[in-house]
NUKOL-700987 format. One record per residue (C-alpha): residue number from 1; x, y, z; residue in three letters. Coordinates in Angstrom, 3 decimals. Example, Ala and Ser with C-alpha at 12.3 -4.5 7.8 and 13.67 -1.06 7.14 Angstrom:
! residues 2
<1; <12.300; -4.500; 7.800>; 'ALA'>
<2; <13.670; -1.060; 7.140>; 'SER'>
This chain:
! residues 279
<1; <-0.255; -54.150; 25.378>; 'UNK'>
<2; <-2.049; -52.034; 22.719>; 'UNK'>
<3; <-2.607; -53.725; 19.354>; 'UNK'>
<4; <-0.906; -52.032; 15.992>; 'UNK'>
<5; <-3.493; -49.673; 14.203>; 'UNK'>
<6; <-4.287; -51.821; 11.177>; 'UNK'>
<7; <-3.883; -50.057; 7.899>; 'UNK'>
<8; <-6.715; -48.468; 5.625>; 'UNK'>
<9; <-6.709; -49.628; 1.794>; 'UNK'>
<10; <-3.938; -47.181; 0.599>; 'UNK'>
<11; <-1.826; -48.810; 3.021>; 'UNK'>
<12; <-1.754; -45.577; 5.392>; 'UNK'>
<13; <-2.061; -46.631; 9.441>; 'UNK'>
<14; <-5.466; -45.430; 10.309>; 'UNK'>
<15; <-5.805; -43.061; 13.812>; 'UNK'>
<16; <-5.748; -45.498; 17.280>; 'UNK'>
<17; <-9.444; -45.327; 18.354>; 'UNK'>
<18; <-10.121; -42.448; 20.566>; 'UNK'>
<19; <-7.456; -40.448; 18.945>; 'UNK'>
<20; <-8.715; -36.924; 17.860>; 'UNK'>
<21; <-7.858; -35.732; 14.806>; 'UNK'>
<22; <-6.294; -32.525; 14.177>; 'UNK'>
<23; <-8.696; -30.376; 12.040>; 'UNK'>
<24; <-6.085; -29.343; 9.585>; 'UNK'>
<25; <-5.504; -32.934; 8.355>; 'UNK'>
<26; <-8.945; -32.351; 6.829>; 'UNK'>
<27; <-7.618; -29.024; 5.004>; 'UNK'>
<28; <-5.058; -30.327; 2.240>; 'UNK'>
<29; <-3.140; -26.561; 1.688>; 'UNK'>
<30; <-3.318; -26.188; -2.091>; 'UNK'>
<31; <0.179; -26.267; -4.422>; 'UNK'>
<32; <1.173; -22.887; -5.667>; 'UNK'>
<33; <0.802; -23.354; -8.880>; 'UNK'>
<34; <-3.195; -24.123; -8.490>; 'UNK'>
<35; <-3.810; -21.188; -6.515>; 'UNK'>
<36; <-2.010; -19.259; -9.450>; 'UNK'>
<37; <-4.072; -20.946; -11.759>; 'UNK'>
<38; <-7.646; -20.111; -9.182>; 'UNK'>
<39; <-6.291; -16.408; -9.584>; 'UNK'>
<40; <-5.473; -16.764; -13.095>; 'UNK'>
<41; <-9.314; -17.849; -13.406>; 'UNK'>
<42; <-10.622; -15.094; -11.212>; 'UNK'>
<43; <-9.560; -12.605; -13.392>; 'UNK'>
<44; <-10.746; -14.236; -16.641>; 'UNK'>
<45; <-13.925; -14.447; -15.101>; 'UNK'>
<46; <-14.271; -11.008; -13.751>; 'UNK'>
<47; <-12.919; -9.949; -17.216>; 'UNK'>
<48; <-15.615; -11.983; -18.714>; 'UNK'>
<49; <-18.265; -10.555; -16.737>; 'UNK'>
<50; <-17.444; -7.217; -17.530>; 'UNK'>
<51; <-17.069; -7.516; -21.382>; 'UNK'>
<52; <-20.764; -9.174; -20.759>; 'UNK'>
<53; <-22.464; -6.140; -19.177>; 'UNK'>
<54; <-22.120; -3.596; -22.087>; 'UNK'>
<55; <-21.951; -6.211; -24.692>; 'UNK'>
<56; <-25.906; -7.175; -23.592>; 'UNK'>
<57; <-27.033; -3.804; -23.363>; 'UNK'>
<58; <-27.249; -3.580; -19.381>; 'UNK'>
<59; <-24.843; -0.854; -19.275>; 'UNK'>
<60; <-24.623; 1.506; -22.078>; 'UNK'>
<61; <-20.714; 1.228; -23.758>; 'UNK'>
<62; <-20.469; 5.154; -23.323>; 'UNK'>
<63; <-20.569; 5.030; -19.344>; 'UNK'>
<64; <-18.571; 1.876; -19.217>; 'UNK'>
<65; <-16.606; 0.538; -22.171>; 'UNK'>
<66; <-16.205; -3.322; -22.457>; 'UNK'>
<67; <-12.605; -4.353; -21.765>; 'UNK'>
<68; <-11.656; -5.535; -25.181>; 'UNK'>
<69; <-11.933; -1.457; -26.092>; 'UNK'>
<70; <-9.045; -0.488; -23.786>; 'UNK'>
<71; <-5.990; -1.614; -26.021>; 'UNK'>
<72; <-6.914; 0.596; -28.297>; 'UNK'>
<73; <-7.685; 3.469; -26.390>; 'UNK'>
<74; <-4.151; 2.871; -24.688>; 'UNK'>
<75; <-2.422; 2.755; -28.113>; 'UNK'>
<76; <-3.928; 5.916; -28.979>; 'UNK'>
<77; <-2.633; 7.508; -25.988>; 'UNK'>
<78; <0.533; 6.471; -26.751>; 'UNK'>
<79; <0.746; 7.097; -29.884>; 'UNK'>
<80; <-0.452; 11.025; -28.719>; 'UNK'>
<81; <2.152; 11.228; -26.280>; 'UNK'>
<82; <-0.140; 11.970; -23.424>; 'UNK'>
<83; <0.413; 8.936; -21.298>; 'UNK'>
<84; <3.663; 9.536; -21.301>; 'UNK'>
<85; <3.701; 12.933; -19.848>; 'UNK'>
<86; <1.050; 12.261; -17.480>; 'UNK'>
<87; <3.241; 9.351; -16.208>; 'UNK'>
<88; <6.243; 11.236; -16.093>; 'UNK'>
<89; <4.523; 14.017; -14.069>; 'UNK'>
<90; <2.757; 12.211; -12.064>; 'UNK'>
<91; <5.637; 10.226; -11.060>; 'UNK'>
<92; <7.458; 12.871; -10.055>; 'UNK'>
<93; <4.624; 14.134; -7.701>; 'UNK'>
<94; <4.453; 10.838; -6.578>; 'UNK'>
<95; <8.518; 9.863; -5.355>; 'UNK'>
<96; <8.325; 13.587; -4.031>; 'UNK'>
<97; <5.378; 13.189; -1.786>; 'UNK'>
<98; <6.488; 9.480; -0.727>; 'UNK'>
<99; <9.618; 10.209; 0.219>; 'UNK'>
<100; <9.417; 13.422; 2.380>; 'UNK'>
<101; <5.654; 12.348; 3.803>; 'UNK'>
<102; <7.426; 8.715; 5.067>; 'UNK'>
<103; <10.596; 10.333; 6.288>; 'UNK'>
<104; <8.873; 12.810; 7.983>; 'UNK'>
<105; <6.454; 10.765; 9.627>; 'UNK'>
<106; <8.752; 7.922; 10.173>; 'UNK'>
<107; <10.683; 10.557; 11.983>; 'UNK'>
<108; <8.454; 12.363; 13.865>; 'UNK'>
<109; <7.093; 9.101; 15.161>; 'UNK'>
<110; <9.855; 7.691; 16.466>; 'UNK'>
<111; <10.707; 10.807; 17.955>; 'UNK'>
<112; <7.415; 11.053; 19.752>; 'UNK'>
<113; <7.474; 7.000; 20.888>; 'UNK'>
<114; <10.615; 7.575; 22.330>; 'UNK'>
<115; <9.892; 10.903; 24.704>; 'UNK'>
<116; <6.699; 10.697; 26.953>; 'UNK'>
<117; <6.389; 14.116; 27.281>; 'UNK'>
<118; <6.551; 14.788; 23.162>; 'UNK'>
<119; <3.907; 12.736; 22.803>; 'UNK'>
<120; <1.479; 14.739; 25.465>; 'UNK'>
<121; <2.712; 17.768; 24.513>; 'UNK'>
<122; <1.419; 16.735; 20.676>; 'UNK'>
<123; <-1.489; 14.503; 21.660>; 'UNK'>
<124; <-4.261; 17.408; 21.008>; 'UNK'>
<125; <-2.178; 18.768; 17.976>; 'UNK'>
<126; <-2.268; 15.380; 16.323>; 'UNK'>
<127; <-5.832; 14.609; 17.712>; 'UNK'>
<128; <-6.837; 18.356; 15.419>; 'UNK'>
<129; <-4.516; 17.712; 12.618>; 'UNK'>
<130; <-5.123; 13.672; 11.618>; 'UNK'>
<131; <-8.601; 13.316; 10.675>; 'UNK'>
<132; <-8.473; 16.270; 8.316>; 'UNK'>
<133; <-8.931; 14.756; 4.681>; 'UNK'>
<134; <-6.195; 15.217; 2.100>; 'UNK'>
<135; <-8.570; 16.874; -0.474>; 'UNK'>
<136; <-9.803; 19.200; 2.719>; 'UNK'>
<137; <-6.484; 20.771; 1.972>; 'UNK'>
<138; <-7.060; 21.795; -1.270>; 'UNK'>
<139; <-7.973; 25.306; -0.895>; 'UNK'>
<140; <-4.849; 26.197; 1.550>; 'UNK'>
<141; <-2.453; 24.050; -1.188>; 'UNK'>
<142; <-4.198; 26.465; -4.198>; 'UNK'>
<143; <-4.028; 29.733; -2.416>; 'UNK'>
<144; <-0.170; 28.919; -0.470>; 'UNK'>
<145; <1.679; 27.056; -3.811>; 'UNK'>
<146; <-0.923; 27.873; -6.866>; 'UNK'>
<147; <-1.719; 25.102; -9.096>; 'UNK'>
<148; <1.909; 23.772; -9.288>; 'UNK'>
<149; <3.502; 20.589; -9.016>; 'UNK'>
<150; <4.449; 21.451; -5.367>; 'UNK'>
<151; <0.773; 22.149; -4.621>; 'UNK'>
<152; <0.413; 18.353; -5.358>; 'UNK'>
<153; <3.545; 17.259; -3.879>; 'UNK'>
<154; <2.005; 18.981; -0.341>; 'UNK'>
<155; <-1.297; 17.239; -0.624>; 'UNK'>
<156; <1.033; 13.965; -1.431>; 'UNK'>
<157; <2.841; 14.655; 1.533>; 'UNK'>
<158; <-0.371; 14.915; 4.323>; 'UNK'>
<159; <-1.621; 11.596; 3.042>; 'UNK'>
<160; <1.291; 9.723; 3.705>; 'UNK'>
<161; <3.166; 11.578; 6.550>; 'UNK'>
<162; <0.310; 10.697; 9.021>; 'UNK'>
<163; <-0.139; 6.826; 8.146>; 'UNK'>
<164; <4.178; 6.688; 8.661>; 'UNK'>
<165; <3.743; 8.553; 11.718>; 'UNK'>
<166; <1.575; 6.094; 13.558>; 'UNK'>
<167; <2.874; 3.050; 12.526>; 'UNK'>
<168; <6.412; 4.517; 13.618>; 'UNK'>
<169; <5.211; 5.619; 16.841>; 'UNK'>
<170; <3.377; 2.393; 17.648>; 'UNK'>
<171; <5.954; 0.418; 16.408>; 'UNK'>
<172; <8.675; 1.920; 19.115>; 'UNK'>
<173; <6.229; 2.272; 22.146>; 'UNK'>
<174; <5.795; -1.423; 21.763>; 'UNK'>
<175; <9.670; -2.213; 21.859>; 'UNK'>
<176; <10.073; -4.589; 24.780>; 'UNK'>
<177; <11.373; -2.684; 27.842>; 'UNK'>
<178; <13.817; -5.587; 28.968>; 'UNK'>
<179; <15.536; -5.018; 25.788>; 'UNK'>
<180; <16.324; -1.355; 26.824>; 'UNK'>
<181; <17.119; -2.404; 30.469>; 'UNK'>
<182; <19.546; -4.866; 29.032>; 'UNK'>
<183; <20.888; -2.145; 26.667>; 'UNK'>
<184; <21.437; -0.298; 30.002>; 'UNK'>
<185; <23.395; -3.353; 31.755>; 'UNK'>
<186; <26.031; -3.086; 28.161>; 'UNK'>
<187; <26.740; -0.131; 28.391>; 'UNK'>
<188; <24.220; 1.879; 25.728>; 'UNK'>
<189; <22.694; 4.372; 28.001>; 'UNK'>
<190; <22.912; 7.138; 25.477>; 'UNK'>
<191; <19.346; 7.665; 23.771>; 'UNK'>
<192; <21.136; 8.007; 20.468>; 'UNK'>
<193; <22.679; 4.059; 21.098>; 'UNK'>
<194; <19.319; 2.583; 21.968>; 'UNK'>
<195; <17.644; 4.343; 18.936>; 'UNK'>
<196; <20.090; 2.207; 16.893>; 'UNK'>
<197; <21.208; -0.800; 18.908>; 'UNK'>
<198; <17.298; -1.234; 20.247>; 'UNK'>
<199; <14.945; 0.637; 18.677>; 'UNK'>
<200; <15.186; 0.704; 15.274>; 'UNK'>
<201; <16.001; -2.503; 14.517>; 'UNK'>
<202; <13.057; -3.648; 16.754>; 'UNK'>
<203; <10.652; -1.887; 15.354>; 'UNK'>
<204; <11.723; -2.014; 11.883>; 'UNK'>
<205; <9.252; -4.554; 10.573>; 'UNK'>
<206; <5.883; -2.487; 11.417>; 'UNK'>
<207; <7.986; 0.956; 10.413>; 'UNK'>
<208; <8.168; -1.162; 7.056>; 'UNK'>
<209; <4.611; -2.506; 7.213>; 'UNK'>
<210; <3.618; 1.386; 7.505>; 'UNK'>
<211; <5.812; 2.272; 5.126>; 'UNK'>
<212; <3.947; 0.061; 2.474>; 'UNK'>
<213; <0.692; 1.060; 3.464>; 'UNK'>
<214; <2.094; 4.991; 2.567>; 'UNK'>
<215; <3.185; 3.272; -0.862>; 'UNK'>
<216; <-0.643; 2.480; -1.887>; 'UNK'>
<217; <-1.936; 5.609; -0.326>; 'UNK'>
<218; <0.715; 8.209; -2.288>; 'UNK'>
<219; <-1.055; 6.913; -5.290>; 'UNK'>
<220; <-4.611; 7.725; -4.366>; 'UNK'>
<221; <-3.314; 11.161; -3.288>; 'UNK'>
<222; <-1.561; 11.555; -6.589>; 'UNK'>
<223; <-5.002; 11.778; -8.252>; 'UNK'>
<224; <-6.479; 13.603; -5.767>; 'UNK'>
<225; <-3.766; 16.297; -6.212>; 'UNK'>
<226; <-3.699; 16.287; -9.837>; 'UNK'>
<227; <-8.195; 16.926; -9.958>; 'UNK'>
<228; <-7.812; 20.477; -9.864>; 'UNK'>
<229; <-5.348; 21.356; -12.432>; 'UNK'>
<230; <-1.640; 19.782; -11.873>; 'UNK'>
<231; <-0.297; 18.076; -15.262>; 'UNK'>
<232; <-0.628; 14.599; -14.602>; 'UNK'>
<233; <-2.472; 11.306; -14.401>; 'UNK'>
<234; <-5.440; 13.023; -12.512>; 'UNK'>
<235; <-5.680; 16.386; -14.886>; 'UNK'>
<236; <-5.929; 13.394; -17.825>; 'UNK'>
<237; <-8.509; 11.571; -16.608>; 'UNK'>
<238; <-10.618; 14.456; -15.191>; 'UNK'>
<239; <-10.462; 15.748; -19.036>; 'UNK'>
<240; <-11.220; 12.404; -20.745>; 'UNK'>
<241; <-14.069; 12.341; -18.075>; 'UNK'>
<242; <-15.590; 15.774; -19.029>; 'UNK'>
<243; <-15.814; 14.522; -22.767>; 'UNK'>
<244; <-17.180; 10.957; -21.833>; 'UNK'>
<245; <-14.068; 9.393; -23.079>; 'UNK'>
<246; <-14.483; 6.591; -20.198>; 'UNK'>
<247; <-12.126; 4.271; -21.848>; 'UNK'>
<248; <-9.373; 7.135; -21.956>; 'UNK'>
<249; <-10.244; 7.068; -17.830>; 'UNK'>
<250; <-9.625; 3.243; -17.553>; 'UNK'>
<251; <-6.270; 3.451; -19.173>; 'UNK'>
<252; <-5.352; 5.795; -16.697>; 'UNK'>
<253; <-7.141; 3.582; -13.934>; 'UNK'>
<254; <-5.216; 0.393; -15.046>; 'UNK'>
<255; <-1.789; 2.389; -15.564>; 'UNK'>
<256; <-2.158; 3.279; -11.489>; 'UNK'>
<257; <-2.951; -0.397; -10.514>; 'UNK'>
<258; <-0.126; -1.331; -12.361>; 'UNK'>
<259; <2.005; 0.865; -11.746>; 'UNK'>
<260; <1.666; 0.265; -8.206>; 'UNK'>
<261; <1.219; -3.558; -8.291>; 'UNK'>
<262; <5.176; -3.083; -9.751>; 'UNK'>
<263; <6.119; -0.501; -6.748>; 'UNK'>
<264; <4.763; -2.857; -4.081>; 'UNK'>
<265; <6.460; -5.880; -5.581>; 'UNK'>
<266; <9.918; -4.623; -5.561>; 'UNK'>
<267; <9.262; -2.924; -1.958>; 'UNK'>
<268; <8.184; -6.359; -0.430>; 'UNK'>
<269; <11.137; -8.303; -2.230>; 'UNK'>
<270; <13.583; -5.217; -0.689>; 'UNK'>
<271; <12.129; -5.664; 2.671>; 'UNK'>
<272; <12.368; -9.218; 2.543>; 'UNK'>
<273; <16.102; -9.161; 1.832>; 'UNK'>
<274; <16.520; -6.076; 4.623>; 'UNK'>
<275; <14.110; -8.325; 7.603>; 'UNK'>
<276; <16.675; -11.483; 6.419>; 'UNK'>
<277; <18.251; -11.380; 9.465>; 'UNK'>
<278; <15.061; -11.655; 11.720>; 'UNK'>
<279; <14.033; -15.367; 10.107>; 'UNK'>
């Protein structure tokens, strides 16, 4: 008969002898409201660290402007009316590009995962076509559209149309194959009713992961659009660059992380409400 494991000091029953111990009963997982407070720190300290580096003369202010310079800078803007044009326009680039870019590729991909011979008959296409660069594109966007919003809007589009379109396409050619047989055995032979009994809502959560990758990657396109000439956030800070108005170019900077920390919050609450039903 084996003997009760005495207790430690705190009362706890100590491991029988021989017992191994699970690793992650070393690792105590850390409350959310201290790793809130280890971000909160983070930034404070990389805030810190930057105010530091002009402040002691290792960088000059000109080339890049301590942090506690910024709110001013932004209030000046404001006060101008420039950030909110630029924002305005370069929102509107922006929701133009994301939204035909992901449908298309969100389209096209599921298309192509869903027809063997699509996706051979556009293997070498794709193979030509994806690692082109957005800014390659340039040129062809100037000479087709002139330096007009829809110029942007195009160079928008390529960014995120290609990152939609292979996350759609893997997403459906890895849609278990049982699940379609069994769609078979009830009666959904049609293509159309195993796109939306089978498909779609299998694959929905990497069409979604996809999707928010093409969220982050509209708004490095939007600047790249904007660089040679389109009214926006990129014209702005390619003029306050030219002068050496660096803190002009941060405001700009911080208005994109923001703006997209916002965009990416409400898209992961919306997807966590739509993907409910998979939990």
């Amino acid at each position: 008969m084996t003997s009760p494991t005495p207790p430690d000091q705190s009362g706890a029953a100590l491991p029988a002898p021989g017992k191994r111990i699970p690793p992650s009963a070393f690792l105590a997982k850390p409350s959310r409201r201290y790793r809130g407070l280890w971000a909160l720190l983070g930034v404070i300290a990389f805030l810190a660290v930057w105010e530091a580096v002009p402040r002691l003369g290792l960088v000059r202010p000109v080339l890049l402007p301590p942090p506690s310079a910024i709110p001013q800078a932004f209030a000046a803007e404001v006060r101008s009316g420039a950030w909110t044009d630029a924002i305005l326009q370069s929102l509107g680039h922006y929701l133009w590009g994301l939204v035909i870019g992901s449908v298309g590729g969100i389209a096209a991909g599921v298309l192509t995962g869903m027809s063997r011979r699509l996706e051979d008959f556009t293997s070498w296409v794709v193979r030509l076509l994806r690692p082109i660069p957005g800014l390659a594109w340039v040129p062809f966007a100037i000479i087709w559209f002139g330096i007009t919003p829809t110029a942007a809007i195009f160079i928008i589009v390529l960014g995120v149309f290609w990152i939609n379109y292979f996350a759609a396409l893997g997403a459906v050619q890895a849609v278990d194959r049982d699940l379609l047989e069994l769609a078979d055995a009830f009666g959904h032979r049609s293509t159309p009713a195993k796109l939306v009994k089978i498909v779609l809502p299998a694959a929905s959560g990497a069409i979604l992961a996809g999707l928010r990758t093409g969220l982050g990657q509209a708004w490095m396109s939007v600047v790249a659009a904007e660089l040679f000439g389109v009214p926006g956030l990129g014209q702005r800070m390619m003029q306050a660059s030219s002068l050496l108005a660096t803190d002009i170019v941060i405001v700009y900077m911080a208005t994109m992380a923001l703006f997209y920390g916002l965009v990416d919050m409400g898209f992961v609450a919306l997807r966590d409400r739509m993907m409910r039903w998979k939990a």
